[in-house]
C-alpha positions as CSV (number, residue, x, y, z in Angstrom):
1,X,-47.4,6.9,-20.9
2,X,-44.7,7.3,-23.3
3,X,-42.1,4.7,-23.9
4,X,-38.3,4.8,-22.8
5,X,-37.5,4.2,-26.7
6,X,-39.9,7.4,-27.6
7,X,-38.4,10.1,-25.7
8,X,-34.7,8.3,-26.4
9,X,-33.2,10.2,-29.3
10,X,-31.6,8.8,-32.3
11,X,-27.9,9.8,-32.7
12,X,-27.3,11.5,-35.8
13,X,-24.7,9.5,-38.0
14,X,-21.7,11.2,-38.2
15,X,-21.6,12.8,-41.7
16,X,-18.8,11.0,-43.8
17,X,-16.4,14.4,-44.2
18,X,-16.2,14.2,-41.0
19,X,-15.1,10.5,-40.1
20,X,-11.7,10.8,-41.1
21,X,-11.1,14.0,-38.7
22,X,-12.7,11.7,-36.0
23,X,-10.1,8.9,-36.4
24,X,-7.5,11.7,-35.9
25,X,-8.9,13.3,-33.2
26,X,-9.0,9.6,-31.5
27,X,-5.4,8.8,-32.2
28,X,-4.0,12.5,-31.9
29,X,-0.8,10.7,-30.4
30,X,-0.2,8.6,-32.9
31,X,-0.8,11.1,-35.2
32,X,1.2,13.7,-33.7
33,X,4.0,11.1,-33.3
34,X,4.5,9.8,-37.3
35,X,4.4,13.6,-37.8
36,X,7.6,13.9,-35.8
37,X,9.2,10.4,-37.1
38,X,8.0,11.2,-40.7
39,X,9.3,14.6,-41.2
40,X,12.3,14.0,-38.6
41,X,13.7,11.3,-40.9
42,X,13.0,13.0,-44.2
43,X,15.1,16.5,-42.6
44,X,18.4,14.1,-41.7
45,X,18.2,12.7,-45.1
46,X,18.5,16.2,-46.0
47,X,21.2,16.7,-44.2
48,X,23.0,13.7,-44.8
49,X,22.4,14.2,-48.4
50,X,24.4,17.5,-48.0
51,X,27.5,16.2,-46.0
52,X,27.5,13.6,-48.4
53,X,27.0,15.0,-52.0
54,X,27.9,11.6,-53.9
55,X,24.8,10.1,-52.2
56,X,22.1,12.8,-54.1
57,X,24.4,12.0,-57.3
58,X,24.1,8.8,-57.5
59,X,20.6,9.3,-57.1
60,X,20.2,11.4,-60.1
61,X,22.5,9.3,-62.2
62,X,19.9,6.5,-61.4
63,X,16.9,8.8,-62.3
64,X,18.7,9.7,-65.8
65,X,19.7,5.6,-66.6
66,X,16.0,4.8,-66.4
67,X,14.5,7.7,-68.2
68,X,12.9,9.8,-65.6
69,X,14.5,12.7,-66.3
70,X,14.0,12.8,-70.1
71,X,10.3,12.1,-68.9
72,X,9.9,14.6,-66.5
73,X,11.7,17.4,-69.1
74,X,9.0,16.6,-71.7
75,X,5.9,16.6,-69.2
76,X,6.8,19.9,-67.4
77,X,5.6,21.7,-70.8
78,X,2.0,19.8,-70.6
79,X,0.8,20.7,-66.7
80,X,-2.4,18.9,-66.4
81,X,-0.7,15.3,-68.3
82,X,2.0,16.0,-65.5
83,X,0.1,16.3,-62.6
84,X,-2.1,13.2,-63.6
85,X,1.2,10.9,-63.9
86,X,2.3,13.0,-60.5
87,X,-1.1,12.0,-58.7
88,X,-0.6,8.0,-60.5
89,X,2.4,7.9,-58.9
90,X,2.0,9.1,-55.8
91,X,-1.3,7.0,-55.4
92,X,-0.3,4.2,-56.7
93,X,3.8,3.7,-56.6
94,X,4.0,5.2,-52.8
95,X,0.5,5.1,-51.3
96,X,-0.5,1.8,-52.4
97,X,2.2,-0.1,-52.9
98,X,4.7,1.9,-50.3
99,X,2.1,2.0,-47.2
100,X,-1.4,0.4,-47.5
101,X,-0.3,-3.0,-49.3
102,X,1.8,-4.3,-47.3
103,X,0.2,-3.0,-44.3
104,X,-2.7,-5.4,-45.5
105,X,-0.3,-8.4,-45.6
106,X,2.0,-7.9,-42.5
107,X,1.1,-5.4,-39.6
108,X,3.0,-2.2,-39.7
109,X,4.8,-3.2,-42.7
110,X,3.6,0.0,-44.5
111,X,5.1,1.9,-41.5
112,X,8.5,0.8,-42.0
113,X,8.5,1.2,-45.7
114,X,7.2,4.8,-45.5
115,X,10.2,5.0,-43.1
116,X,12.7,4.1,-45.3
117,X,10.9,6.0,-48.4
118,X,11.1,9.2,-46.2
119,X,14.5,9.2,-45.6
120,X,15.4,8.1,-49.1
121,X,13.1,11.3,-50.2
122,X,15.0,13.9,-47.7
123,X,18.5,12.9,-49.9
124,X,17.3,12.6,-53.0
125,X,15.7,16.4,-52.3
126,X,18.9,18.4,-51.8
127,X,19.9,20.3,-54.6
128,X,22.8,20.2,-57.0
129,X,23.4,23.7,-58.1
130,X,21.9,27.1,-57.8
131,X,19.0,26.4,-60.0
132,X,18.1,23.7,-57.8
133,X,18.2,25.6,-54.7
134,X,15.7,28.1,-56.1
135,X,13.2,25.4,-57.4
136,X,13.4,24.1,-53.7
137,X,11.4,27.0,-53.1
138,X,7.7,26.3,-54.3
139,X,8.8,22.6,-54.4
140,X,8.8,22.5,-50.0
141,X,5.2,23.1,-50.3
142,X,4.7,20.1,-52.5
143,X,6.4,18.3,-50.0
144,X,4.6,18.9,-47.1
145,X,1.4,18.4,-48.3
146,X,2.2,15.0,-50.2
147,X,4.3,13.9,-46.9
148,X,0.8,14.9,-44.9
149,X,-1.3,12.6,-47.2
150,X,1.5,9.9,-46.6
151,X,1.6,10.0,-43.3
152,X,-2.5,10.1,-43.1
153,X,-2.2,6.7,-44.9
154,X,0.5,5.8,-42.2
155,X,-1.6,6.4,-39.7
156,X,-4.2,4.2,-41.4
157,X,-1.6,1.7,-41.3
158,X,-0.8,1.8,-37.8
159,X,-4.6,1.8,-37.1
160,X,-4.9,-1.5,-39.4
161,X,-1.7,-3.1,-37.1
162,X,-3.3,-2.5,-34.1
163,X,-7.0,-3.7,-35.0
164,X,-5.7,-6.5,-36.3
165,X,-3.1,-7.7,-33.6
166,X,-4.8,-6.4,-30.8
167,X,-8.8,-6.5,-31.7
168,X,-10.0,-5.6,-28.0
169,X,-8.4,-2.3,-27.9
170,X,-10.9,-1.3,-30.7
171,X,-13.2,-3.2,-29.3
172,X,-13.8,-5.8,-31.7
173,X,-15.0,-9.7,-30.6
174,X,-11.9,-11.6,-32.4
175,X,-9.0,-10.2,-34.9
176,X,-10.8,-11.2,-37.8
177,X,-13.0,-8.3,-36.9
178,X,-10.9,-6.4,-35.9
179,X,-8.9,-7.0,-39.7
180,X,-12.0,-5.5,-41.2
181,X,-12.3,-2.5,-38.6
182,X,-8.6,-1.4,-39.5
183,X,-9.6,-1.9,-43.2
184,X,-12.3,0.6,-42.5
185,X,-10.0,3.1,-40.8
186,X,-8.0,2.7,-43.5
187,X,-10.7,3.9,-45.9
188,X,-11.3,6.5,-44.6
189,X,-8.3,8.4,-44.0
190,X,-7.5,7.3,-47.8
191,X,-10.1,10.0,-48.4
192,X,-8.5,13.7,-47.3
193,X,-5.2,11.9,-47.7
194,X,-6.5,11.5,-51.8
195,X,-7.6,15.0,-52.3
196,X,-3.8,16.4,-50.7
197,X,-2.1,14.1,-53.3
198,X,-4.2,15.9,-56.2
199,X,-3.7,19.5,-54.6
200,X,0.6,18.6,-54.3
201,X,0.3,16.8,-57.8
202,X,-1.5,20.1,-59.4
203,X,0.4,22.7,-57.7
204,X,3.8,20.3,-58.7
205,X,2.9,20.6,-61.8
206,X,2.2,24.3,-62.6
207,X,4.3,25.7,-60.2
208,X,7.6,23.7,-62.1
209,X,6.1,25.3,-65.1
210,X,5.1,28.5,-64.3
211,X,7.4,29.8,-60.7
212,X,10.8,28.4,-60.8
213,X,11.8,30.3,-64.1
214,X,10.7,33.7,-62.9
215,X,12.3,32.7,-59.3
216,X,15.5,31.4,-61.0
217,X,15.6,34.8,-63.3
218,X,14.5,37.2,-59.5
219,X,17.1,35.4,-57.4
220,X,20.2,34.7,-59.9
């Protein structure tokens, strides 16, 4: 006679490109919801940045005082050394430090950070001549797909929050575990969220190089 455990199959583990779609999938509202905050704070930036021009100044004034400017203006001639300080940036500076840190240290601390940084970013975007409005252009796809990566690590963050305040929604024994589910989360979303910071830090870099000449010399 054969055994209950014989003719039981084994579940296949879930192949690890496709865990992070999974966590998404499970928290689609959550998801769909920092989507809407995320690009809904970063659009009245925008705005506000354009009723209020002295605002995106003062922004660039800062950005000249500490040398990014001058930096950026030598970099833009070397694309794959400005895409690697793009991706270090963006990976360390905002994903790291911005969203995943804190969000280790204090629940949904990243979230309110990546708030802030998001409607910091939607000012400091608007341009301040004609020029600029043309290197808007390829420089709205960078945008969305570094804002997408950032707001995968905010879901991450949100994930970590609720794992760790509220362990028996995840179904986890005690928060401790559920700390080191949320961690897990976080892991893996930190994966397709990586490879969109290295497609926007590429196509950052060459398409300020190569595309917003030619545009500027086509549309002016």
């Amino acid at each position: 006679m054969t055994s209950f455990q014989e003719t039981t199959p084994i579940p296949t583990p879930l192949p690890l490109r496709r865990r992070p779609f999974k966590v998404i999938r499970e928290n689609k509202r959550a998801y769909l919801i920092i989507n809407l905050v995320t690009y809904g704070l970063a659009t009245i930036g925008f705005l506000i940045g354009l009723a209020f021009p002295s605002l995106n100044a003062d922004k660039v004034a800062a950005l000249e005082d500490d040398g990014t400017v001058e930096l950026v203006s030598w970099l833009i001639n070397i694309p794959p050394l400005f895409a690697l300080v793009i991706l270090g940036v963006n990976v360390f500076r905002l994903s790291l430090l911005t969203i995943v840190l804190p969000s280790l240290i204090v629940p949904f601390a990243g979230l309110a950070l990546f708030g802030y940084w998001a409607f910091q970013i939607g000012i400091t975007l608007v341009p301040a001549s004609p020029e600029g409005w043309v290197a808007l252009i390829p420089h709205s796809l960078t945008f969305v797909i570094e804002l997408q990566a950032y707001v995968l690590l905010a879901l991450g963050a949100y994930r970590m929050g609720k794992s760790w305040l509220f362990p028996r929604s995840v179904g986890a024994p005690n928060r401790r575990r559920g700390y080191v589910q949320g961690l897990k989360q976080v892991g893996l979303l930190a994966l397709p969220a990586l490879v969109l910071l290295i497609v926007g830090a590429v196509w950052e870099a060459y398409s300020l190089r190569y595309f917003v000449h030619p545009l500027i010399q086509l549309l002016l």
